[in-house]
N, C-alpha and C positions, 0 to 999 in steps of 0.2 A: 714601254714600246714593245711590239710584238713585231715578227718576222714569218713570211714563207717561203717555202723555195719554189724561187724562179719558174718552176715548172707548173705550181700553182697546186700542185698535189704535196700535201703535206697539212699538218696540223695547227692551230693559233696555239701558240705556249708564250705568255707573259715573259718578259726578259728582264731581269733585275736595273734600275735604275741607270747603273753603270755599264750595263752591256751597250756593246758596240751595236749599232747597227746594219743590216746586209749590203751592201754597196750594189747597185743596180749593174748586171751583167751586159755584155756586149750588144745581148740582142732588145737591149730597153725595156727588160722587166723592171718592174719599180717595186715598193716596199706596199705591203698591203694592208692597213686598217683592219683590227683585226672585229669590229663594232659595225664596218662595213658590208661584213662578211653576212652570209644567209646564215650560218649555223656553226656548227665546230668542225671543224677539219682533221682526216685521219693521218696522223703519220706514218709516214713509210719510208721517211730518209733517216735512217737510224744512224748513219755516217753523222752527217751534218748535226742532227741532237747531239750528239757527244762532242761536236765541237760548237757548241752553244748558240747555234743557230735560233734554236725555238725550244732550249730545254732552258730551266734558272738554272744558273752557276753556283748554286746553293739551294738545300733542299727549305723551305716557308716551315716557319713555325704553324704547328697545329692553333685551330682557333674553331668558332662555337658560329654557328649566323647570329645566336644573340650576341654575342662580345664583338661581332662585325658590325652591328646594327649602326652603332656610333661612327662609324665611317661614313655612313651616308646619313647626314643629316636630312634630305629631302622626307625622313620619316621618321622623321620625329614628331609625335602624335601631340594633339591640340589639347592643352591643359584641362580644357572641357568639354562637355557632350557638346551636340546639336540642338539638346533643346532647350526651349526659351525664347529669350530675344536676343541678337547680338549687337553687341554693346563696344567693340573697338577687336582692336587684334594683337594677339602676344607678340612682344618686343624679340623672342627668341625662338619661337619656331616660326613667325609671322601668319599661324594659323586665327581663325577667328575665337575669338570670347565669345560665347555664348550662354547668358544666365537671364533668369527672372524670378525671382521670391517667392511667387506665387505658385510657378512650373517647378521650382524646386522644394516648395512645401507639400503641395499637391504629388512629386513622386512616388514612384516605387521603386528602389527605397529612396530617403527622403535624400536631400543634398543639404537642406539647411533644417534645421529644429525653431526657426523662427522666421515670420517673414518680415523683420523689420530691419532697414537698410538705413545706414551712418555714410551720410556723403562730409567728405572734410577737406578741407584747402586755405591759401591764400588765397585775396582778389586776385582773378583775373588768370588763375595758374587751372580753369577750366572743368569748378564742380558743377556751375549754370547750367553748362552744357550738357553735360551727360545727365544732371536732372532731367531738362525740359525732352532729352531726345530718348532716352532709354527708360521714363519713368513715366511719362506724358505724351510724348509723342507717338512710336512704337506701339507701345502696350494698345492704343487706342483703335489700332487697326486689325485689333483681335477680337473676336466673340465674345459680349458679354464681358468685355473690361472697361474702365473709366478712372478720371483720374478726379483727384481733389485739391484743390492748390489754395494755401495758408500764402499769397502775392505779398511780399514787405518791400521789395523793389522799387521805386519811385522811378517813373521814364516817363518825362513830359506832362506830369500831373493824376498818372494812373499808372497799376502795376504792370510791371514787366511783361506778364501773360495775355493781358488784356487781347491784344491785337490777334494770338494764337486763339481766342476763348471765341473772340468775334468767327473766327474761321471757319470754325466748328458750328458757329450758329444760335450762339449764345454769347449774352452781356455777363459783365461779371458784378458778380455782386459787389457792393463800392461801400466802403463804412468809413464815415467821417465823424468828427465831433462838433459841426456847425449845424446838426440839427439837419442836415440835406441828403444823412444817407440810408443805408440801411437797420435797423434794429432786432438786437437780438434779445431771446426774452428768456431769462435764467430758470425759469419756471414753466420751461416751453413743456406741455405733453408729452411730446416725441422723447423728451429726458427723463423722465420719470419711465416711461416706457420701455425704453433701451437700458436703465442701468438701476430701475428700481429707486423707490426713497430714499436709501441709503445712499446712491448715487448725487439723487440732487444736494441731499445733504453734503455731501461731500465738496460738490460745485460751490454751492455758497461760501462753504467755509475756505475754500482756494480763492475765490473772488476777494472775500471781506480780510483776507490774510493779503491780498496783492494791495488793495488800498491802503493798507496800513504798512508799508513798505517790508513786507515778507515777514509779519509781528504776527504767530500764530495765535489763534483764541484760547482762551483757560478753557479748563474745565466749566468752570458757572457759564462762560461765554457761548460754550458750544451747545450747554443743553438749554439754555436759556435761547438758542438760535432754533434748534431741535423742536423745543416747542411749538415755538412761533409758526415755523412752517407747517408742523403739523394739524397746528389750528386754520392756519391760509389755506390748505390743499382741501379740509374736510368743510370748510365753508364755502367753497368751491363746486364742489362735487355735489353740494347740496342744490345751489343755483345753475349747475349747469356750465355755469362760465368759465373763463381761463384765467389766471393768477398771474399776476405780474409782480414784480420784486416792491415796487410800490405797496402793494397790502400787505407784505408781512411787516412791513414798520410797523403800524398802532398795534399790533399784535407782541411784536417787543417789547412793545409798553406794558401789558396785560399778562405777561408772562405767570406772575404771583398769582393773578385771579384764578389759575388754574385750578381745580379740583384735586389732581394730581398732589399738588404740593398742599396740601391744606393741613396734613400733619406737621410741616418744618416748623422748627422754631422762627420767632419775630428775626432773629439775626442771618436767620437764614432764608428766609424769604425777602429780606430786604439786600442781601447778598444777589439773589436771584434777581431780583427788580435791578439794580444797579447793573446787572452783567447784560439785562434785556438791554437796554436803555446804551449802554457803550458802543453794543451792537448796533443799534441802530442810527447813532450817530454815525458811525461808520458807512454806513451804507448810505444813510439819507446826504453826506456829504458826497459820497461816488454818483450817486442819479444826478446833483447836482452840478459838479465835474464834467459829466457824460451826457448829456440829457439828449435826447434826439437815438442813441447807441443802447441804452438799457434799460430807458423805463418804458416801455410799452411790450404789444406782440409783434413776437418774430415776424418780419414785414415776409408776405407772400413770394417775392424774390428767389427767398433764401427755398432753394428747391434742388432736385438733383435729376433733372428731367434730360439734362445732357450730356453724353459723354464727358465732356470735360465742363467743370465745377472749378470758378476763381472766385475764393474769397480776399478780396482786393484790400488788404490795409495797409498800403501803402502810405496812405496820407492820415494813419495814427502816429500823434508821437511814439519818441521810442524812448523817451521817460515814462512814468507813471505806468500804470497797471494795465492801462488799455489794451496795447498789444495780448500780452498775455491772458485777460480776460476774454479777449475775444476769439482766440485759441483754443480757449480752455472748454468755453461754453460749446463755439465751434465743434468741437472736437466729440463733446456728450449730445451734442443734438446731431451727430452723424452716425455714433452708435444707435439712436433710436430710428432713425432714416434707417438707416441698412435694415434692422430688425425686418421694418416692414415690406422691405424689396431685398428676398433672399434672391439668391443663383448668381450675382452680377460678384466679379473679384475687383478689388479697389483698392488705390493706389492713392496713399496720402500724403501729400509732401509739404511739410513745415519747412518752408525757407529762414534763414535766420532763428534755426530750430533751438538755438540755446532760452530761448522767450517759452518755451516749453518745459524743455527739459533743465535749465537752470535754476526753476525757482521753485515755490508749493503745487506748481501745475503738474510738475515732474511726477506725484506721487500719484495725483490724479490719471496718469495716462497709464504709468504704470499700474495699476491698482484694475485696468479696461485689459491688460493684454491677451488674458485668453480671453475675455467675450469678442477683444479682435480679431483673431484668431477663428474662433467660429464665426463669426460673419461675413470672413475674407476681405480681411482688413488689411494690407500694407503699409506702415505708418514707414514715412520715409523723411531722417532727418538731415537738415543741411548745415552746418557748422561752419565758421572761422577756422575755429580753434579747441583741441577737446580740454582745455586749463580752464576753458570757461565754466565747465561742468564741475560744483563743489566735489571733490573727493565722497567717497562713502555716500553721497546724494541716491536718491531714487534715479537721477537723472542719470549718472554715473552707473548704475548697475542696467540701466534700458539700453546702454550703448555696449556694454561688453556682454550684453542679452540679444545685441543684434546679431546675427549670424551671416549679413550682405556688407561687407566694408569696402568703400572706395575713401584713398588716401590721394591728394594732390600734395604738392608740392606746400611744406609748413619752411619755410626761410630759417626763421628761427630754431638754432639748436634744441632750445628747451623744450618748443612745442614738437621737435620728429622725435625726440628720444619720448615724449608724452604717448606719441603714435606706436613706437614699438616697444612699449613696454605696456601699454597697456590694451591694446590689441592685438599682443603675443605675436610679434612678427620675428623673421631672425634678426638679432642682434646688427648685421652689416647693414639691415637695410636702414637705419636712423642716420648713417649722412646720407645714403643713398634718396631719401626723401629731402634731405636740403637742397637740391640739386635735379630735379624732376624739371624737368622742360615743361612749357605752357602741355596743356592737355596727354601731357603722359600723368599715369594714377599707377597706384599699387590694388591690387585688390586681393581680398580673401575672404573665400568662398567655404561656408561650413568650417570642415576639419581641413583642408588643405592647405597647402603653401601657398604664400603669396606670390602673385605673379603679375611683371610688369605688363603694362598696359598701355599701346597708344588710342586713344578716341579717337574714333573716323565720322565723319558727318561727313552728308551730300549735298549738294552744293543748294537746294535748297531747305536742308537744315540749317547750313551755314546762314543763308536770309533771314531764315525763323529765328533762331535761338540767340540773335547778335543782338538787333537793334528792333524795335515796333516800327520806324521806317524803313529797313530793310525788309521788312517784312510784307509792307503795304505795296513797297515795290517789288517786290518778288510774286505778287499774286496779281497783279495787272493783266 
């Protein structure tokens, strides 16, 4: 509380907490706001300062403006820059978050060394949400950004996106196993193109390992596949045509007729027939399994002509390989799409991303990260739980390779102490993740500390990203 005298001439001097205040004179002067005041006031009652009118009754400890700064919290500066997209607001100076992978790959200097993003949570504790809005949504209303979405959500017989994809102006692509949807073709051009022979090679061998309940191929397996394809692709190229997973069977079979092998001994040529032949049981059981899904050409559909891109497999089981085949192949036939439409940044997001990263698809994506990386590729994954990911896995080194981490709430103790130990967070915050309210997250950005996080949505985000009837009615 400050003081002046009566007379209105004199100076504002802070009064120590316990000073008394001036008691209003006969003539109805009153005590004066010293904030009310136009400026400082000069003293001139040098009497009344001595008797602690407007002087402290003690002289203030020395202090620094930086060591006062913490006094006023009103400036306390926002954990992040401006630029990007923003994404909710810190829990502690309630300024905004502001990030996006791509804005912070593309800096100077960089903020992250990767642009692939680890979303993690319980149901319902609100990773959907900052997916569909800060990954999908947002981004979309920028130059030359788009999104790709791996839809495993079931809402009323199609994926969760669906009704967002329609918005936009486009179906989604819809992949069934009754033969009614779309097909993807393992052999598609566009994959060979984006990641080279050794890529496709790669593909099949992650396919024919999913059929076989994650049973990688031998050695004789693999070069016995090796050939095979490499005779399908140049009998192809001869006619013109396109290659389907169907013609390298009887090529299986023929593996030994090769020229190639015509010095092996009888034991080892019949070794090589035998490993053709495994193979191809393999496979010719998966087309069989699939049929309508992978023996044919990629159906014209699958195309990336609009901002936003739903690949809908929702309605694949989430037994057998499918899912993940369809991921997988996905995923190489979007390296080859990008190839040939440089300048555009994109945004990948694998829902139910452990069907990725959990199994032999893991090594395949890892094995893409700098050609994603040069094509302006965002792969963005959505997790349960990170227990799900084998230890030491390819899958497990893509997630502490991610440099964007958003954390929801994990209930379970085992899976938050999973969270801060193996995405380096501090040590207090693994109860402090048991205990995250619906749509509060932790995040950590690059090198920095993690910082609490509420998601804010607008009130027709909240329409969008809840329900596809909400949605329908929100756009009326």
């Amino acid at each position: 509380m400050t003081q002046l005298d009566h007379t209105g001439a004199g100076a504002a001097t802070p009064a120590l907490p316990n000073s008394a205040p001036a008691a209003p004179n006969a003539g109805g002067a009153r005590e004066v706001i010293p904030w009310d005041l136009p400026g400082t006031q000069l003293r001139t009652k040098v009497g009344r300062a001595r008797r602690g009118f407007y002087a402290p009754r003690l002289q203030g400890a020395p202090t620094t403006t930086r060591q006062a700064e913490i006094l006023n919290t009103a400036i306390i500066g926002a954990p992040t820059g401006t630029r990007g997209i923003v994404t909710g607001r810190d829990v502690l100076s309630r300024t905004s978050i502001a990030h996006d992978p791509v804005t912070g790959y593309n800096g100077t200097p960089r903020t992250v060394s990767s642009p692939n993003v680890v979303i993690m949570g319980d149901v319902g504790s609100g990773k959907s949400s900052l997916t569909k809005t800060a990954y999908v949504l947002r981004p979309l209303l920028l130059a030359k950004r788009r999104a790709v979405v791996f839809d495993k959500k079931d809402e009323n017989g199609e994926g969760e996106y669906a009704g967002v994809v329609r918005r936009f102006g486009a179906e989604p692509i819809r992949f069934t196993v009754d033969g009614g949807g779309t097909q993807l073709n393992l052999l598609d051009p566009l994959i060979t193109r984006g990641s080279g022979i050794q890529g496709q090679m790669r593909l099949l061998g992650v396919v024919a390992r999913l059929a076989r309940e994650d049973q990688p191929l031998n050695e004789w397996e693999e070069e016995a596949l090796r050939a095979a394809l490499t005779r399908t692709m140049a009998q192809h190229d001869d006619d013109g045509t396109v290659p389907v997973l169907a013609d390298v069977l009887p090529n299986l079979s023929r593996v030994a007729d090769l020229a190639d092998y015509q010095g092996l001994s009888p034991s080892a040529v019949d070794a090589l027939h035998q490993a053709g032949l495994s193979v191809r049981f393999t496979l010719n059981s998966l087309l069989q399994d699939y049929a309508g899904l992978l023996d044919g050409e990629t159906s014209r559909s699958v195309d990336l002509t609009g901002k936003l891109t739903s690949f809908d497999i929702s309605q694949l089981p989430d037994d057998g390989p499918a899912v993940p085949a369809v991921m997988a192949i996905g995923h190489m036939w979007l390296l080859g799409r990008l190839r040939d439409d440089r300048g555009w940044a994109t945004n990948c997001i694998y829902e139910e991303g452990w069907h990725i990263a959990a199994g032999p698809s893991a090594a395949l994506a890892r094995a893409n990260q700098k050609l994603s990386r040069g094509l302006a590729l965002s792969n963005v994954f959505v997790f349960h739980k990170g227990s799900d990911i084998p230890p030491g896995s390819p899958g497990m080194a893509m997630i502490q390779e991610a440099q964007t981490v958003h954390v929801y709430r994990q209930s379970r103790p085992d899976d938050a102490r999973w969270c801060q130990q193996t995405l380096s967070f501090a040590p207090e915050t693994a109860e402090q993740i048991e205990k995250l309210p619906d749509g509060h997250r932790f995040d950590k950005i690059g090198s920095r500390a993690e910082t609490l996080v509420k998601h804010i949505r607008s009130p027709w985000e909240i329409a969008v990203t809840d329900t596809d009837s909400a949605f329908r009615a929100a756009s009326r």
